[in-house]
C-alpha positions as CSV (number, residue, x, y, z in Angstrom):
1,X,81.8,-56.4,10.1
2,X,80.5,-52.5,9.9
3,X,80.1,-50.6,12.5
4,X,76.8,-49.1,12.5
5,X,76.0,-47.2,16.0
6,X,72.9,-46.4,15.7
7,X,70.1,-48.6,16.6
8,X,67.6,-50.5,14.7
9,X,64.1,-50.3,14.9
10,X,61.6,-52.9,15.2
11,X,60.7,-52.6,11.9
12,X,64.4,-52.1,10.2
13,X,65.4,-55.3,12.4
14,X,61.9,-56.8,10.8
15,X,63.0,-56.0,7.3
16,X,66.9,-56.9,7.9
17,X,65.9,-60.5,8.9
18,X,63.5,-60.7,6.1
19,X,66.6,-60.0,3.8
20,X,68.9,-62.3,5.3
21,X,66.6,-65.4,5.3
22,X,65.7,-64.3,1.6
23,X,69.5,-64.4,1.0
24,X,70.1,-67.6,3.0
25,X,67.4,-69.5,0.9
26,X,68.6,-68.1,-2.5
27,X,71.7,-69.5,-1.6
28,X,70.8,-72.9,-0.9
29,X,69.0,-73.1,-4.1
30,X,71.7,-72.4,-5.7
31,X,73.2,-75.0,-4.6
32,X,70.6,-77.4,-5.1
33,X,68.8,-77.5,-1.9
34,X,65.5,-77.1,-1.5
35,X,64.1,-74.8,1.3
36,X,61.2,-76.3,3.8
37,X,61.3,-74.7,7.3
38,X,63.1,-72.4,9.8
39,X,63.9,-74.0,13.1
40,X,62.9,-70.3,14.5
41,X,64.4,-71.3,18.4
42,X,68.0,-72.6,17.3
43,X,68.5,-70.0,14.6
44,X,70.2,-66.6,15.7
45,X,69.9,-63.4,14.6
46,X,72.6,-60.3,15.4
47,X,71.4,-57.5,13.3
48,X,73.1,-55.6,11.3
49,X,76.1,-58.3,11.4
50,X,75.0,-61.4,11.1
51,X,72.0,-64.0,10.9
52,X,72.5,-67.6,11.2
53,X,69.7,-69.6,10.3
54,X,68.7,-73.8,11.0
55,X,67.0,-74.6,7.8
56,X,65.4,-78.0,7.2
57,X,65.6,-78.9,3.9
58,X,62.4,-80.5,1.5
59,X,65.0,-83.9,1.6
60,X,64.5,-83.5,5.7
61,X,67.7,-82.7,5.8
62,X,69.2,-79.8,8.0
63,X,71.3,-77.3,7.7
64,X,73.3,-73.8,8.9
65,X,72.9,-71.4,7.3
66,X,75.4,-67.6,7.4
67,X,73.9,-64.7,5.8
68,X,74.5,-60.9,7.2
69,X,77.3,-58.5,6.5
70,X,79.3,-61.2,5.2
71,X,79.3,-63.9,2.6
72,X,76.6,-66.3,2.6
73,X,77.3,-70.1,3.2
74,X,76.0,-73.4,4.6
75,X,77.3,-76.4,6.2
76,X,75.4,-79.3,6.9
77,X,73.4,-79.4,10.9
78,X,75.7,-82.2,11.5
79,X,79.1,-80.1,11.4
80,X,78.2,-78.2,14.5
81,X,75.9,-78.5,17.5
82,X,74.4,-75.6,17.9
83,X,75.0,-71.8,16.7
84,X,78.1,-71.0,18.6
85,X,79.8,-73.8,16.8
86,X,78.7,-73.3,13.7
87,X,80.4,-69.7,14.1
88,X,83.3,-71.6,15.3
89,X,83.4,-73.5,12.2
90,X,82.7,-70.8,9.5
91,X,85.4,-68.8,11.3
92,X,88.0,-71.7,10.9
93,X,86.6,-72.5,7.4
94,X,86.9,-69.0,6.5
95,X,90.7,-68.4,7.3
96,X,91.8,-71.8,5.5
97,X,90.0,-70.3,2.4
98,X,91.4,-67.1,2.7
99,X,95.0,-68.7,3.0
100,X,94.6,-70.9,0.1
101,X,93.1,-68.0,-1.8
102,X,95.9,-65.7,-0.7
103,X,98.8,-69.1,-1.9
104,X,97.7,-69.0,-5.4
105,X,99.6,-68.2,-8.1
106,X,98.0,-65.6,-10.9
107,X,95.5,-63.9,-8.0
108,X,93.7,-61.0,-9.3
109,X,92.3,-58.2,-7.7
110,X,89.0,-59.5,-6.8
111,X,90.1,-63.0,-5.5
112,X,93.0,-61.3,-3.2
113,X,90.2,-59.0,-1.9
114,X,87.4,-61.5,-1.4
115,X,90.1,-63.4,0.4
116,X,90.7,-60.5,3.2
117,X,87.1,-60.2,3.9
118,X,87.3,-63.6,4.3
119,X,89.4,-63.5,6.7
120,X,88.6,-60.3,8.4
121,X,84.8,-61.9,8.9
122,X,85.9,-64.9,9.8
123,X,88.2,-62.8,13.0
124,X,84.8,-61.2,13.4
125,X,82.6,-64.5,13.7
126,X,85.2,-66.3,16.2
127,X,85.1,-63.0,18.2
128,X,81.2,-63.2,18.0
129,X,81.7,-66.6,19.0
130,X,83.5,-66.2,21.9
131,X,81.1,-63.1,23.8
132,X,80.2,-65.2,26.8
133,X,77.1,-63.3,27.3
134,X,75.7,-63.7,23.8
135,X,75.2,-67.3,24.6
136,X,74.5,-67.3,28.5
């Protein structure tokens, strides 16, 4: 993910997580699902990196949800008990994508590099994943 130094302010850190969850729900509509509410207490938020959200659907159903300096994706609540192993699971989901992107005959620009940020973010999210004192 980029390495931005500088610090946030309260109100850039405001408007990043307004842009994430923004991002986050457009992406579950695209796909279908319907957004109703924000578990605010499990979700997670490491601006300017990454922002991973627990969404309850207008089914009830429940979901994690990855938005940030990255590519934004889902996987259902049931995948992963809480946000460290959701990261754990994006991460591993990430580099099996990126290999079988990487294995295809015919790859084009785009899908070879969309494939190494792939796998570059998903390094990124295990490393995130694995900063003791982040989840302490």
């Amino acid at each position: 993910m980029s390495d931005n130094n500088t610090p946030m302010t309260q109100a850039e850190h405001d408007q990043w997580v307004r842009e994430q969850f923004q991002r986050a729900n457009q992406h579950l509509a695209e796909n279908g699902i319907l957004f109703d509410s924000v578990v605010v207490e499990a979700s997670r938020y490491l601006a300017p990196y990454v922002a991973v959200w627990k969404i309850k659907s207008q089914q009830g159903q429940y979901f994690w949800v990855l938005s940030g300096d990255l590519p934004v994706d889902y996987i259902p609540f049931s995948t992963a008990v809480d946000v460290r192993s959701a990261l754990k699971h994006f991460s591993l989901s990430w580099q099996l994508k990126a290999e079988n992107i990487l294995s295809a005959q015919g790859l084009d620009e785009t899908q070879e590099n969309y494939a190494k940020l792939l796998a570059d973010r998903a390094i990124s999210l295990y490393q995130l994943s694995e900063k003791q004192e982040l989840w302490a």
